[in-house]
C-alpha positions as CSV (number, residue, x, y, z in Angstrom):
1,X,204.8,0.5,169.1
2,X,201.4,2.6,169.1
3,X,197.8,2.1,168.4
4,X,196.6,2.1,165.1
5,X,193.1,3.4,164.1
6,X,192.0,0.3,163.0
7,X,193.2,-1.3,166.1
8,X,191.2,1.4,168.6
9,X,188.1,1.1,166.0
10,X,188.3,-3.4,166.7
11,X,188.8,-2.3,170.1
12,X,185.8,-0.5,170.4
13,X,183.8,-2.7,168.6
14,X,184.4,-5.0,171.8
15,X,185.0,-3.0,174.6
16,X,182.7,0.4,173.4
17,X,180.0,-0.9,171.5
18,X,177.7,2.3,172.1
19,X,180.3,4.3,170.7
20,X,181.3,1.6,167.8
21,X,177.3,1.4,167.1
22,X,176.9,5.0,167.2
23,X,179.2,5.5,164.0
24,X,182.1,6.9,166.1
25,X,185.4,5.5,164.5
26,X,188.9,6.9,164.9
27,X,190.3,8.5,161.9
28,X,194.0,9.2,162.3
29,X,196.7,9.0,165.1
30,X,199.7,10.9,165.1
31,X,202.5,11.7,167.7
32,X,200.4,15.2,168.2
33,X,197.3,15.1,166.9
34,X,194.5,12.3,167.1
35,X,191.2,12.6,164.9
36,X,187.6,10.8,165.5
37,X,184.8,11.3,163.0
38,X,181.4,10.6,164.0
39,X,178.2,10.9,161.3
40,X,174.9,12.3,162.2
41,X,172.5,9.9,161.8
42,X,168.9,8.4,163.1
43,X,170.9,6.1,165.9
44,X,172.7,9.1,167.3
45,X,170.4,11.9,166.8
46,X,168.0,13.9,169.5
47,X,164.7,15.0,169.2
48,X,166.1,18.7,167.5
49,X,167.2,16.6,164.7
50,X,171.1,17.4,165.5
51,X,173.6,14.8,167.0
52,X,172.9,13.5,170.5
53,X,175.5,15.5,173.3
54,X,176.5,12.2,174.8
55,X,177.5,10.9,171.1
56,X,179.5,13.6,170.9
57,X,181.1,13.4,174.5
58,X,181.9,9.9,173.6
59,X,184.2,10.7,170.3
60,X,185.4,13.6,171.9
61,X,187.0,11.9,175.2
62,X,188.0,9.1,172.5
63,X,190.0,11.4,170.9
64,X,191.9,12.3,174.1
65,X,192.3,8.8,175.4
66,X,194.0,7.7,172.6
67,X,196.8,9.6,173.5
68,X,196.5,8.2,177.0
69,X,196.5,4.5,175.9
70,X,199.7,4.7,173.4
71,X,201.7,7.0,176.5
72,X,201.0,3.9,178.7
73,X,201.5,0.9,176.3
74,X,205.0,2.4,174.6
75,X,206.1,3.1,178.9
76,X,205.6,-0.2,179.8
77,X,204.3,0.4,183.4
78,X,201.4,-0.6,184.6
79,X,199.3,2.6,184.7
80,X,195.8,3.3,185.2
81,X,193.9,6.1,183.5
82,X,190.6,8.0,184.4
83,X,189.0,10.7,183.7
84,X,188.3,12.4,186.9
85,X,186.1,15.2,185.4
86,X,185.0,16.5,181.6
87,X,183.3,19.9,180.8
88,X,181.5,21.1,177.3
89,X,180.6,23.8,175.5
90,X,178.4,23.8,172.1
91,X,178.2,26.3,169.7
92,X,176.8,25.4,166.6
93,X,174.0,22.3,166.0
94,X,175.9,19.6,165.2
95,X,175.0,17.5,161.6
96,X,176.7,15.7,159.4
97,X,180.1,14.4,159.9
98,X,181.8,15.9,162.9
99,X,185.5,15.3,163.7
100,X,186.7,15.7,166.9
101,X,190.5,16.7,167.1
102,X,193.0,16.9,170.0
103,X,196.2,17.9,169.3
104,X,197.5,17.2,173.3
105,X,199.8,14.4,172.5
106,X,203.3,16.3,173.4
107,X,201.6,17.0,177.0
108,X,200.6,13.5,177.8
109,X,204.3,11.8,176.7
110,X,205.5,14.5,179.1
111,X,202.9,13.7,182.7
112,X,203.1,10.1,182.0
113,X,207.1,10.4,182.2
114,X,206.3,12.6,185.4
115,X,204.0,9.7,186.5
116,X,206.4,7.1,186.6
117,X,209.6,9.6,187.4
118,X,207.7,10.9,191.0
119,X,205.3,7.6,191.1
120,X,202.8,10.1,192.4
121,X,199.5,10.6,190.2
122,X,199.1,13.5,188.1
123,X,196.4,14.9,186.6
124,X,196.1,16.3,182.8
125,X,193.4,18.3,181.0
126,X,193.1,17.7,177.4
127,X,191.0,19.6,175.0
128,X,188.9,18.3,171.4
129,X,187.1,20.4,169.3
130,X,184.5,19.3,167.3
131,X,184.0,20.7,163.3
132,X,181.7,20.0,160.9
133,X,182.3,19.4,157.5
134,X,182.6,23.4,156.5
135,X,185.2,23.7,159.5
136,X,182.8,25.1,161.9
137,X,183.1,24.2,165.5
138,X,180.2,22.8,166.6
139,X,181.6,21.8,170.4
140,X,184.6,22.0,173.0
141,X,185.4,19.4,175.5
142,X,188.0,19.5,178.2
143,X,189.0,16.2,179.7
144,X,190.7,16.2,183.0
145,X,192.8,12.8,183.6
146,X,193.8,11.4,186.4
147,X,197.0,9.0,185.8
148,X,198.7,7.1,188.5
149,X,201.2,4.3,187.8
150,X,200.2,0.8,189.7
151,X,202.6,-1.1,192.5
């Protein structure tokens, strides 16, 4: 059994309320693909009139740790999750509703079964690409995780 979206969007409403207050809310969750939207709006936006980087940052790693979460619940094990380091790259001002998408899923399911097979941490980078509404990137972000499963 997995997350749902509404499930992750009530869980961020309690445990992420920047994010929740922010307008980022997941969209979809599949076995390979995950998608947050996030709206440009006064709340979110910087003094250039586009969408604040650290908004963006926040639906983006989102969109990663999702996969993270539903690896570890359908496991099992006790394992924790952190993101060790993140990196971005924008390209295009960022307005109106941008989704971020990672489509990493396949390579989580595989280190968190290396995780728990070696009992050694591992470490994963995961990529989500932010688009606007004309399907124009507006951002990269790689995530590196660290997993390690708990004694």
């Amino acid at each position: 059994m997995s997350y749902s979206p509404s499930q992750f969007n009530k869980f961020m409403f309690f445990k992420l309320p920047a994010a929740y207050w922010c307008g980022v809310r997941v969209a979809s969750i599949s076995e390979t693909t995950t998608e947050v939207t996030v709206k440009h709006r006064w709340i979110n936006q910087n003094p250039f009139k586009s969408m604040y980087f650290a908004v963006q940052a926040m639906a983006a790693e989102l969109s990663t740790a999702i996969f993270v979460m539903n690896a570890i619940k359908k496991s099992g094990i006790n394992i924790s999750m952190l993101v060790a380091s993140n990196r971005a790259e924008f390209t295009k001002k960022a307005t109106g509703r941008i989704r971020f998408i990672c489509e990493d899923g396949q390579k989580v399911t595989d280190i968190i079964e290396k995780a728990i097979a070696t009992g050694e941490g591992q470490m994963i980078s995961l990529q989500s690409i932010g688009v606007n509404e004309k399907h124009e990137q507006v951002a990269v972000f790689h995530f590196d995780w660290t997993i390690k499963t708990k004694k």
